[in-house]
N, C-alpha and C positions, 0 to 999 in steps of 0.2 A: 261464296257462290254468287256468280254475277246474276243482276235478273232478265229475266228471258226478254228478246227481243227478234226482231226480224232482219235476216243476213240480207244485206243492201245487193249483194252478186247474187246471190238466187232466192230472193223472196221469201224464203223458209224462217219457219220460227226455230230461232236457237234452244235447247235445252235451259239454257240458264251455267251450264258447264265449261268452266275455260281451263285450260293448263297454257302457261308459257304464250298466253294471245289467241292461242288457238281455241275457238267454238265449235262448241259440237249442236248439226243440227238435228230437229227433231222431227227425221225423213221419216216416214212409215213406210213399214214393212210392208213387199208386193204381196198383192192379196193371193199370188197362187203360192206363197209360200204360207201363208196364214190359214189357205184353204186345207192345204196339206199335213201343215200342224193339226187343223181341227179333225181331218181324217185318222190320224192315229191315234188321238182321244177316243172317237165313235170305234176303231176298230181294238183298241186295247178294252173298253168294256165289252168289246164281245170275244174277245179272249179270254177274260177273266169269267165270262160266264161258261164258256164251251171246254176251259182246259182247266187242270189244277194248278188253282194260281194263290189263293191265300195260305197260309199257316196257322196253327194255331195251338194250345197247349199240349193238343192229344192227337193231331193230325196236320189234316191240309183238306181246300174244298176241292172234290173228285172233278168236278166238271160235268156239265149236260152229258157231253159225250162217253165220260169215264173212261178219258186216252193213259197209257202208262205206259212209259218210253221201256221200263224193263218188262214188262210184257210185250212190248213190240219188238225189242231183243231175245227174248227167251223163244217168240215165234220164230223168230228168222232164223236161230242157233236149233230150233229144232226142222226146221226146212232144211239146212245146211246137213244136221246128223241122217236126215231121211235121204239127203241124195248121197250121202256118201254111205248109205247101209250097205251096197251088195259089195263093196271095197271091202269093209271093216271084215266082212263077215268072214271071206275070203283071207285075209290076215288071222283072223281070229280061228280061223281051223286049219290054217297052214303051217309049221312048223318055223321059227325063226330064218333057219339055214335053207330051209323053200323058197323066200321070199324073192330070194335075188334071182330062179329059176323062173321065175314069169317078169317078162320085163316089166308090161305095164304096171303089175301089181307095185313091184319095186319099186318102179317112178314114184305112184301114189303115196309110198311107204317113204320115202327121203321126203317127200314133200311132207308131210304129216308130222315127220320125225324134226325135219328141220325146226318148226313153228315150235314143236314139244322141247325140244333142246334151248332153245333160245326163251321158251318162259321158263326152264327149269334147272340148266346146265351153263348155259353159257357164263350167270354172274362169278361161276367158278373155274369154268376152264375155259374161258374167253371166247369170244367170235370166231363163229368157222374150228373150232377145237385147238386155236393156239396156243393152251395151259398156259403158265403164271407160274414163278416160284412155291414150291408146292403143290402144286396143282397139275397131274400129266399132260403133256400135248396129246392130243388125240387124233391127228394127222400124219404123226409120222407111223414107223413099224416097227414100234419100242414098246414092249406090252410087258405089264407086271400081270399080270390074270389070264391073258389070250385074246389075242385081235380076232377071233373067228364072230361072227355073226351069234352063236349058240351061247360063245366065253363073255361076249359083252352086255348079251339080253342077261346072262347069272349076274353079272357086277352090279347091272342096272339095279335091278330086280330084289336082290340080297342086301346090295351094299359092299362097302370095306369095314370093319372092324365097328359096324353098325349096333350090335346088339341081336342080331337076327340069329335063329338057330341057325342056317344055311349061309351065311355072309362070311364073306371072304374073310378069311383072317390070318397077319403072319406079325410075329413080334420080333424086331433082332433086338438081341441083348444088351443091354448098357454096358460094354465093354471098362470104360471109365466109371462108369457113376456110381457101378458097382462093386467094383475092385477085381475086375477079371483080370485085367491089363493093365499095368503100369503105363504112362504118360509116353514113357519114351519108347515102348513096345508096339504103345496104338503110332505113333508117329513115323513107325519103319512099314508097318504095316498098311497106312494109309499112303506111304511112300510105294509101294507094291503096288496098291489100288490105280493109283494113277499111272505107273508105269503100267498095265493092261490098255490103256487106250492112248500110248505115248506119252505120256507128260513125265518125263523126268527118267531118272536109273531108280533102280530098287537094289537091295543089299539081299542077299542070301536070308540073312535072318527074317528079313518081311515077306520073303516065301514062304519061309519055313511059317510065321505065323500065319500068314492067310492058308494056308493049306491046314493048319489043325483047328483055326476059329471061325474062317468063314467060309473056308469050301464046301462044306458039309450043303451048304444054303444054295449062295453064287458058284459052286461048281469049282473044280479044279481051274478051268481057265478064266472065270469070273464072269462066263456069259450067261447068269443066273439061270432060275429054275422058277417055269410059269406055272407048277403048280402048288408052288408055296411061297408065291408070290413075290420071289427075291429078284430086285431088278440086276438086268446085265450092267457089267462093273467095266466091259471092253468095249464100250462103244462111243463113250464122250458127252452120253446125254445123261444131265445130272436130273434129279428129280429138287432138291435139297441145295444146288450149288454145287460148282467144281471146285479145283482149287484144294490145296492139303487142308485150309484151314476150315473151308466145309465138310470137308472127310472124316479131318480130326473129331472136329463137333460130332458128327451124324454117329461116327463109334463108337463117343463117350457117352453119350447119350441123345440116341436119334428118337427121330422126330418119327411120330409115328402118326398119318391122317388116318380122317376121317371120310367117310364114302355114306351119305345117306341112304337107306335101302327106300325104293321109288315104289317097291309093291306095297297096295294099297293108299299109296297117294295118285299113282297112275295105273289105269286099267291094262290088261294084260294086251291089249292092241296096241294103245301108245308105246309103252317097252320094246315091243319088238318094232315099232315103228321110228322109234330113237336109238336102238339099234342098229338098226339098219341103217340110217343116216348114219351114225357113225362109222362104220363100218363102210363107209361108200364114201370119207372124209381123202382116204390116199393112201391110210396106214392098215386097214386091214387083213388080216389074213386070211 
């Protein structure tokens, strides 16, 4: 370190710091910047005295004031429930399939519904209800349960294969895994499956089997049956995948989801309020 001296071009005392020739002076800091430093010293100790600011083994100090950001949330969230009381209430002793009969109410109900789907639906059947492998679209008017407003508040509400006494429930059989069907039986037969929404010829034989294994369920012409939940087979929307070698799979042993039942995680206004929103998605019935 060089020793301090004074710069011959501007009079200033050097630090005593050189890199590469270069001196660093030792300019002081403009005092409205130092004024300003000193003022958030004087106003952080009155922060610390007026809000909770320290920690400590078994707490934090409350502050003069005793401010609490989640009580000043829990006030606004119940400001927020108080103006939106004579809405709820009006939901809450309207019948699902009413809602849509008063506009405004319905507005309020897609808007309410929207917010409730997106903190509780959506990480499964995507944004705006555009399902996922697995997962149903909820925008189109492909429905395993019933696109009515009354069929969608029960799925909400129940669930699929939830564990609820009331929750939807439909099992198809493990064709393959069980030994109902041989390999090359499921394979004419899933050849049939696809030939109902164009993909391919079917043989005699994979009519003959889908008529004694699975129409009973999906119907003679495959356009399933909503109230045992078997999706339609002539339309091209796959829930599982297209394709034989998804068909294959799904007969020999399908995939059977899960539907959480939402009653008593949400109150019986939001139900019908995310029904509704769904139901107002494009695909409803």
């Amino acid at each position: 370190m060089a020793e301090r001296e004074t710069d011959a071009l501007t009079g200033t005392e050097t630090t005593g710091h050189e890199w590469d020739g270069i001196k660093e002076l030792n300019t002081p800091l403009p005092k409205w910047w130092l004024y300003t430093f000193y003022a958030t010293i004087v106003w952080s100790v009155g922060y610390f005295v007026l809000y909770p600011a320290w920690p400590s083994l078994s707490g934090f100090t409350t502050g003069i004031l005793g401010y609490s950001s989640r009580a000043e949330l829990a006030d606004t969230m119940q400001q927020v429930k108080a103006g939106r009381a004579s809405w709820t209430a009006k939901i809450e002793a309207a019948a699902v399939d009413d809602i849509g009969k008063d506009r405004e109410l319905m507005e309020f109900a897609i808007a309410g519904g929207r917010a409730v789907f997106a903190d509780n639906c959506q990480p499964c059947h995507g944004a705006g209800g555009a399902g996922a492998p697995g997962y149903p679209v909820l925008a189109d008017d492909d429905w395993l349960w019933g696109g009515t407003p009354e069929a969608i508040y029960t799925t909400v509400r129940y669930g699929v294969r939830s564990g609820q006494a009331d929750a939807r429930v439909s099992d198809m059989p493990r064709f393959g895994a069980d030994g109902i069907l041989p390999a090359d039986q499921i394979a004419k037969a899933a050849d049939y499956v696809l030939s109902l929404s164009g993909q391919g010829k079917a043989s005699d034989e994979g009519k003959t089997l889908f008529a004694d294994n699975c129409a009973a369920c999906h119907g003679e012409d495959g356009k399933g049956n909503m109230e045992l939940g078997a999706p339609n087979l002539a339309d091209a929307i796959w829930l599982h995948g297209g394709g034989k070698a998804a068909v294959v799979a799904q007969v020999t042993s399908p995939k059977q989801g899960v539907m959480p039942a939402w009653g008593g995680r949400l109150d019986d206004v939001a139900i019908k309020e995310v029904a509704t929103y769904v139901h107002s998605l494009g695909g409803g019935q």
